[in-house]
C-alpha positions as CSV (number, residue, x, y, z in Angstrom):
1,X,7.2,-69.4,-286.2
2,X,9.0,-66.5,-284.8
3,X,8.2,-63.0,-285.7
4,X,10.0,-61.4,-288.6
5,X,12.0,-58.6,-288.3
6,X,12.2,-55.6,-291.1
7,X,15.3,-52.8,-290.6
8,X,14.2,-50.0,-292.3
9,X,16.4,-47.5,-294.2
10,X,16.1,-43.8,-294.2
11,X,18.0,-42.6,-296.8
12,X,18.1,-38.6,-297.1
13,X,19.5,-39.1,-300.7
14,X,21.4,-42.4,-301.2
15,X,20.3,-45.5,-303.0
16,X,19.3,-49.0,-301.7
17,X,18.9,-52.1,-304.3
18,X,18.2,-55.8,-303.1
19,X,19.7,-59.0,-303.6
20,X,19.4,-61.6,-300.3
21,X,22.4,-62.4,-298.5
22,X,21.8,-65.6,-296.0
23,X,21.0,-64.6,-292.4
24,X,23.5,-65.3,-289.6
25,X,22.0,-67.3,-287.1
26,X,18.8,-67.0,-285.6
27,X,15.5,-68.8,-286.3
28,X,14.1,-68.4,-290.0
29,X,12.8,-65.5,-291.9
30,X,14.9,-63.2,-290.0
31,X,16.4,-60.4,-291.9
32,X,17.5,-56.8,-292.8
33,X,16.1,-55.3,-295.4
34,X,17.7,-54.0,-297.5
35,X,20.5,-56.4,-297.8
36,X,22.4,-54.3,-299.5
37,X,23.1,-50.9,-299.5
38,X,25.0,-48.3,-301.3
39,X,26.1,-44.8,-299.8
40,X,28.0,-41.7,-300.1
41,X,31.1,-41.3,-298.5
42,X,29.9,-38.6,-295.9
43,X,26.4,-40.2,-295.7
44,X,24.5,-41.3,-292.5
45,X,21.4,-44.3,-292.1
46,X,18.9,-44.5,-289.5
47,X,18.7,-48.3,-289.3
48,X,15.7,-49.3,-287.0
49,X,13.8,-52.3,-285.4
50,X,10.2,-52.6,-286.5
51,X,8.0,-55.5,-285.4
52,X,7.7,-57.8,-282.5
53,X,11.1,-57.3,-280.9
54,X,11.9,-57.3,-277.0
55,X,15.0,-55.3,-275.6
56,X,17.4,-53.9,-277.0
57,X,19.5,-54.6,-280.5
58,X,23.1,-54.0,-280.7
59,X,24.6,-53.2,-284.0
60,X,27.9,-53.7,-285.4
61,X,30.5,-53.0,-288.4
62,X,32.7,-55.1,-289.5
63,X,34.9,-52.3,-291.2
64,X,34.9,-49.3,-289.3
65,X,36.9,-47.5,-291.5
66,X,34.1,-47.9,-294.0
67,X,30.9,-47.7,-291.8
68,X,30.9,-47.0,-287.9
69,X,27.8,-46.9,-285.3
70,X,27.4,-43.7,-284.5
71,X,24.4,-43.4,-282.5
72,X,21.8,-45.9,-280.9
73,X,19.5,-47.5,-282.8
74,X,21.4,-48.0,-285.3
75,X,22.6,-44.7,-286.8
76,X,25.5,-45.1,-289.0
77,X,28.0,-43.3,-290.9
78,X,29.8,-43.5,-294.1
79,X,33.5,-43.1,-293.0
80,X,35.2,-44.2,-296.1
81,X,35.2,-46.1,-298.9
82,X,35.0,-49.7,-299.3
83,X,32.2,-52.1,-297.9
84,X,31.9,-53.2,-294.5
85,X,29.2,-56.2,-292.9
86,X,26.7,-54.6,-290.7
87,X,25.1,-57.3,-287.9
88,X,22.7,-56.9,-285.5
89,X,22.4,-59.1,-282.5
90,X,18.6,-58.7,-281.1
91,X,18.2,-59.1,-277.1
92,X,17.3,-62.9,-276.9
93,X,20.1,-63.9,-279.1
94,X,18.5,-63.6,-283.4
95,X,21.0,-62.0,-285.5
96,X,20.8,-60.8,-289.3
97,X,23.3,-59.0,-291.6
98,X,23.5,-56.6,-294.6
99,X,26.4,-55.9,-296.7
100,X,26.9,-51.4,-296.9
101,X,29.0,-50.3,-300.0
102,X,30.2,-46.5,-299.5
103,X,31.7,-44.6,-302.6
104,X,33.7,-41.7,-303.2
105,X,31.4,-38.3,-303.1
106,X,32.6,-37.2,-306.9
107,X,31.4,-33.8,-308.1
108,X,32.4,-32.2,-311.6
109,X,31.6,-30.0,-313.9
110,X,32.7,-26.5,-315.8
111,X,30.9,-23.6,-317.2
112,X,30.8,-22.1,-320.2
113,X,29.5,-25.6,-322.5
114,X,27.9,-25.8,-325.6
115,X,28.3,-24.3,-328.8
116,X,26.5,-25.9,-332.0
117,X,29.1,-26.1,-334.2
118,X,32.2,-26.9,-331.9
119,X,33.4,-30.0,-331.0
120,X,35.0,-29.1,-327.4
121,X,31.8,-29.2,-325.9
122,X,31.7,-33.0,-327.2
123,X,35.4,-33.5,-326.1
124,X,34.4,-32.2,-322.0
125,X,31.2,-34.3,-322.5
126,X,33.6,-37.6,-323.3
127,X,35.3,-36.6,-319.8
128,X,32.0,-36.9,-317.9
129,X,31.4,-40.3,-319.3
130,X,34.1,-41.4,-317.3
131,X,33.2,-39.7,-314.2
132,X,31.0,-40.5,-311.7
133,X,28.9,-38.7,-309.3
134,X,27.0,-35.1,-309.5
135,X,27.8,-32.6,-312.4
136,X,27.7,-29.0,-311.9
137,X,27.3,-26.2,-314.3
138,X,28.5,-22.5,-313.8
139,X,26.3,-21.2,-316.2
140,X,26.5,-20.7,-320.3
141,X,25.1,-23.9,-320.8
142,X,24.0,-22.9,-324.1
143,X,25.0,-21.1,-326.9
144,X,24.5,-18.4,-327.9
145,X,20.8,-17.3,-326.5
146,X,20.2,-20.3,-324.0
147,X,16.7,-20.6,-326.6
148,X,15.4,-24.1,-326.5
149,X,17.0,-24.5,-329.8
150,X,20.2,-24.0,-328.3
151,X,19.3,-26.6,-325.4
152,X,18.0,-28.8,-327.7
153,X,20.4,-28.5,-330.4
154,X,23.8,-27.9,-328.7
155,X,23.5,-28.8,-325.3
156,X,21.3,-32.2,-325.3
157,X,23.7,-33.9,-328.0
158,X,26.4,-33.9,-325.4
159,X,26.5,-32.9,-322.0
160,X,22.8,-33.5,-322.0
161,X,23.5,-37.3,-322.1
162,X,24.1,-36.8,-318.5
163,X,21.6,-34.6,-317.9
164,X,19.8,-36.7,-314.8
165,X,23.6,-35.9,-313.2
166,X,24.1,-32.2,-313.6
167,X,22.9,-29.5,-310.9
168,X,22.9,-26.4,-313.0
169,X,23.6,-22.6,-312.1
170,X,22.1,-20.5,-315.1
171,X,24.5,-17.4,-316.8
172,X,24.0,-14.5,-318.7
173,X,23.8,-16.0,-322.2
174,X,20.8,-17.9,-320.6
175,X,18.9,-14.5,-319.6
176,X,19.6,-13.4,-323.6
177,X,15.7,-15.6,-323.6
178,X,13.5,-13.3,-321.7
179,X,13.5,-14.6,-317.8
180,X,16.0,-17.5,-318.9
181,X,12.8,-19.4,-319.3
182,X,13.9,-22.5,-322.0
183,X,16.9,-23.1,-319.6
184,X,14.2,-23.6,-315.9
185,X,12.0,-25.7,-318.9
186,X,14.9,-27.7,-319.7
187,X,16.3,-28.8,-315.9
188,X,13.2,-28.6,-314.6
189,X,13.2,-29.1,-310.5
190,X,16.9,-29.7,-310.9
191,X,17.5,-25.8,-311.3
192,X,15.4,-24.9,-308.6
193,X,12.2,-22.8,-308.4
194,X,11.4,-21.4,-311.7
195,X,12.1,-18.0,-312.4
196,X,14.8,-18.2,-309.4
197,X,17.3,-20.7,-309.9
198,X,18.6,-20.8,-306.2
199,X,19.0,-23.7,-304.4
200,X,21.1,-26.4,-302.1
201,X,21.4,-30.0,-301.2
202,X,23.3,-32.3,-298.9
203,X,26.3,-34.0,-300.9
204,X,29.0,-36.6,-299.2
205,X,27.9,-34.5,-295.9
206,X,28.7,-31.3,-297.7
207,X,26.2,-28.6,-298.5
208,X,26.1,-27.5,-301.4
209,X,24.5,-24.3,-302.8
210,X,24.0,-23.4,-306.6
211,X,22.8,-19.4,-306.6
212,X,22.0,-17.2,-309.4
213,X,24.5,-14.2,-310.2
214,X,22.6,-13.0,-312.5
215,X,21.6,-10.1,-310.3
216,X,21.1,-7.9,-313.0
217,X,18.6,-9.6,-314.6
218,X,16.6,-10.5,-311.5
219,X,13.8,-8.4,-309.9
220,X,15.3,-6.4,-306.8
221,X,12.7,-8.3,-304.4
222,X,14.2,-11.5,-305.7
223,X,17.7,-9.9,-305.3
224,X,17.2,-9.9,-301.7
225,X,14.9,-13.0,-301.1
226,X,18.2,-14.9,-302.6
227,X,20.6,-13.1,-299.9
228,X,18.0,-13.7,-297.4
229,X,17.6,-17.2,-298.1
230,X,21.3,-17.8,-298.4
231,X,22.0,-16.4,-295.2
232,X,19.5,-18.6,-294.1
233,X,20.3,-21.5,-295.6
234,X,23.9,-21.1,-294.6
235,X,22.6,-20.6,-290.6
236,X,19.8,-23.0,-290.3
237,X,22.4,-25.6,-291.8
238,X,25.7,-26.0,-290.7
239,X,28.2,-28.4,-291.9
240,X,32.2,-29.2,-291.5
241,X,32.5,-28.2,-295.2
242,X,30.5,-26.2,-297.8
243,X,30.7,-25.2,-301.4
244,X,29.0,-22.9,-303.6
245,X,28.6,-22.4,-307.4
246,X,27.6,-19.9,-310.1
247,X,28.2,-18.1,-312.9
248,X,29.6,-14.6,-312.4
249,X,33.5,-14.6,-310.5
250,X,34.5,-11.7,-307.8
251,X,38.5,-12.3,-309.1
252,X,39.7,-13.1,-312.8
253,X,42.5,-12.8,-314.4
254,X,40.9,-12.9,-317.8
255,X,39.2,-10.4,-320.3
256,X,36.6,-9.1,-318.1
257,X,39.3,-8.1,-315.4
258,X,40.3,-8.1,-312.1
259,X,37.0,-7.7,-310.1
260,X,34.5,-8.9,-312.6
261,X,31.2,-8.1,-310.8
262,X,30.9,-6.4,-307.8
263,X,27.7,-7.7,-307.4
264,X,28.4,-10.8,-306.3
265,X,30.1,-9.2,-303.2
266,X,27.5,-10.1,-301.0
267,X,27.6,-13.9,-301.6
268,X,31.3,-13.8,-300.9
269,X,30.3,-12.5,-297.4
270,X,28.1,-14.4,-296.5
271,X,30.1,-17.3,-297.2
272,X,32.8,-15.9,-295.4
273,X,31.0,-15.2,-292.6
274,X,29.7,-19.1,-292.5
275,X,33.4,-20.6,-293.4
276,X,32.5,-22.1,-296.5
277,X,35.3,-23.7,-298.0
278,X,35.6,-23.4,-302.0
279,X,33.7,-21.3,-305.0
280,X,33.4,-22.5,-308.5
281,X,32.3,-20.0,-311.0
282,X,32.6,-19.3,-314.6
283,X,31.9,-16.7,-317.2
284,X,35.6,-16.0,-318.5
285,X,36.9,-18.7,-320.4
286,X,39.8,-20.1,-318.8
287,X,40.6,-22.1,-315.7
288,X,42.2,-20.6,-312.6
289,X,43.1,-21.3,-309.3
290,X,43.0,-18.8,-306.6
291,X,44.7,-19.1,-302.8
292,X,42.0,-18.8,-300.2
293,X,41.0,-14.9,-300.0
294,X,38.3,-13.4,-297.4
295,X,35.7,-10.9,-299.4
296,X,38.1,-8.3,-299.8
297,X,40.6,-10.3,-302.2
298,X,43.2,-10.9,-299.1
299,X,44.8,-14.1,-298.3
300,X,43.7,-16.0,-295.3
301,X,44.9,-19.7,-295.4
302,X,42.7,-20.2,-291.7
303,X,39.2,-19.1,-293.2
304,X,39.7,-18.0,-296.5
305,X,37.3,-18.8,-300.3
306,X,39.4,-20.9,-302.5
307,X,37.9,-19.8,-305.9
308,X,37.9,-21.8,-309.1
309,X,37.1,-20.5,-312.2
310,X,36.5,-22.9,-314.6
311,X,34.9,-21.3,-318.2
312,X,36.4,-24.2,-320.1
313,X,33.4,-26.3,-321.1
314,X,33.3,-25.9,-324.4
315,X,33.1,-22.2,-325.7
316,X,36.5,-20.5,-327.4
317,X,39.2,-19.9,-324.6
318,X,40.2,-16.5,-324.4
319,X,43.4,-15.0,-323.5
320,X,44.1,-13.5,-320.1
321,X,43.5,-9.4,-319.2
322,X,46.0,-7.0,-318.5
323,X,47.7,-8.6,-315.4
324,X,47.5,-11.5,-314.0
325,X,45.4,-11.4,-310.4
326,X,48.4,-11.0,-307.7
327,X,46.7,-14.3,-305.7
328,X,46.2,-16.5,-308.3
329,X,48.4,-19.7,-308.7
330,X,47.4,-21.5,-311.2
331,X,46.6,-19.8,-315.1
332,X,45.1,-22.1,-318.2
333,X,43.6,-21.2,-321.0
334,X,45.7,-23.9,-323.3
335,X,42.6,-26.3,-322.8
336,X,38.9,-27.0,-323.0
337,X,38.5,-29.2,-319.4
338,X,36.5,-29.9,-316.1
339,X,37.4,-29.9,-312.7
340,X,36.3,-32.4,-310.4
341,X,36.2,-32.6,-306.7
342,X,36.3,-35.7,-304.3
343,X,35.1,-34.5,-301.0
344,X,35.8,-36.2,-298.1
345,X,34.1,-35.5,-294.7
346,X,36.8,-32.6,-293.4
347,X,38.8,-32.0,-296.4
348,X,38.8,-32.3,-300.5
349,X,40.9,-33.5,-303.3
350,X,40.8,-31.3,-306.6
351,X,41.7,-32.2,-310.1
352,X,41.4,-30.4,-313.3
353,X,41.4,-32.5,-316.2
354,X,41.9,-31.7,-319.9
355,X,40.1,-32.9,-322.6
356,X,43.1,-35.7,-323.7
357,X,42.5,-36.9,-319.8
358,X,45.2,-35.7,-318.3
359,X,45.3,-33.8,-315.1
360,X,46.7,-30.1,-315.4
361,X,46.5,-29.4,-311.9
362,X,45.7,-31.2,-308.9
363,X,46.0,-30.3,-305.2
364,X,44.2,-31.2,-301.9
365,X,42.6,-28.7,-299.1
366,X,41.1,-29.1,-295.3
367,X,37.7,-27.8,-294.6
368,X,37.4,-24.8,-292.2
């Protein structure tokens, strides 16, 4: 009986299930396990020989639009959506097969959410039940204290039914509880250390950080331990495309004005200075669309922070300040909505969508 072979499957975040597909070939029992796998547009596998196997193995796609061999022994990459065969030909002549299914890299979200008592918060909620992928949250989860009441209460009824989805970003109607504690109780390890609420994560080969604007609330040795560790994080990580989220916005064009919070500054710069792509933040209670800007609110289409501010989730809209921010393009406060992103290995696709599920703006950018 000849030895079987096992093709183990590191991950780093996507999901394998099981169901046996027939071997190609070879003598019996031979296999790859998994034998099927689902990824992440973005995603790579480390797929490797274990057992009693002479020589080299040479691996294959069938689609390479969908998967491609990137490496040897069997690293692999998600190009594209779609599913693609993936054989391997061991050196005296046993071959095995596994089906790979790659999806879209979907993340959406708003800030701003629930209010007991409203039923916008239910409306944005309806909209995530028909998307898939990772939810974010820029902050106001929870009306109007962020109390476990309000979690409880408000939030769990709706956008809570997703709640193993979202990767929150706490805001200042969280820190209205002392230290925003029900809101860390109620996400748990999703919303990062305790008493913190900074963190990142590998997402359709993005990074992704979620950081805590709430600067005024924090001590000032956590102040800088979150600028530290963003700087950091941002090094020690590099990626084609990055994305950050969180509550407070640098440029609004809504009641709290034209540079909201100063104190956010320093994220802005060191984003800058890393060439992250795109900003999604809350706090006023509209959606807009800015053109890329460095720190300093200039445009610069080559390197530039496209910010989104989406405070539609589900609190009252609010009308817009005095003037209207001289670099932003796109202006709603008509409708409660979310905005999702598809992101793609060098670029992403942006759509926000209202709560009768139609798009009110759409567009398309490149990564740095």
């Amino acid at each position: 009986m000849r030895p079987r072979i096992l093709i183990l499957l590191l991950l780093g975040g996507a999901a394998a299930c099981g169901a046996r597909i027939p071997f190609i070939g070879g003598g019996a029992g031979l296999a790859i396990s998994p034998e099927r796998v689902s990824l992440i547009e973005g995603d790579t596998v480390t797929l490797r020989l274990v057992g009693a196997v002479g020589g080299e193995a040479e691996w294959a796609a069938s689609d390479t639009s969908v998967v491609s061999v990137v490496g040897p022994g069997g690293r692999i990459a998600a190009a594209g959506t779609g599913r693609s065969l993936v054989t391997v030909r061991t050196a005296d002549g046993q071959t095995a097969r596994a089906y790979v299914f790659v999806s879209r890299a979907v993340l959406v979200g708003a800030g701003d959410i629930a209010v007991c008592g409203y039923e916008t918060d239910e409306h944005t909620a309806r909209l995530l039940d028909h998307s898939a992928g990772l939810i974010w949250t820029a902050g106001d989860n929870a009306y109007p204290s962020g109390t476990r009441a309000n979690f409880e209460e408000c939030f769990e009824p709706t956008w809570g039914r997703h709640k193993e989805r979202i990767r929150p970003s706490p805001g200042n109607h969280e820190y209205r509880s002392p230290g925003a504690a029900p809101y860390f109780e109620y996400f748990g390890d999703a919303a990062g250390e305790a008493g913190k609420g900074w963190y990142s994560y590998r997402y359709g080969g993005w990074l992704i950080l979620s950081l805590n604007s709430n600067l005024s609330e924090l001590p000032e040795d956590r102040v800088r331990e979150q600028m530290e560790w963003l700087r950091e994080t941002l090094q020690e990580n590099p990626a084609k495309c990055s994305l950050a989220y969180f509550h407070h916005p640098l440029w609004s064009s809504g009641s709290h004005g034209g540079n909201t919070d100063e104190d956010v500054r320093p994220f802005y710069d060191a984003l800058y200075e890393a060439g992250a792509d795109v900003v999604l933040v809350g706090h006023d209670h509209h959606y807009e669309r800015f053109v890329p800007l460095n720190p300093d609110g200039e445009p610069d289409p080559d390197r530039g922070i496209r910010q989104f501010l989406v405070g539609t989730g589900g609190g009252a809209l609010r009308t817009s300040g005095e003037q209207v921010h001289p670099h932003s393009v796109r202006f709603d406060n008509d409708a409660h909505g979310v905005l999702e992103l598809v992101l793609h290995a060098d670029r992403y696709e942006w759509q926000f969508l209202g709560i009768n599920g139609r798009g009110r703006d759409s567009g398309q950018g490149r990564c740095h």
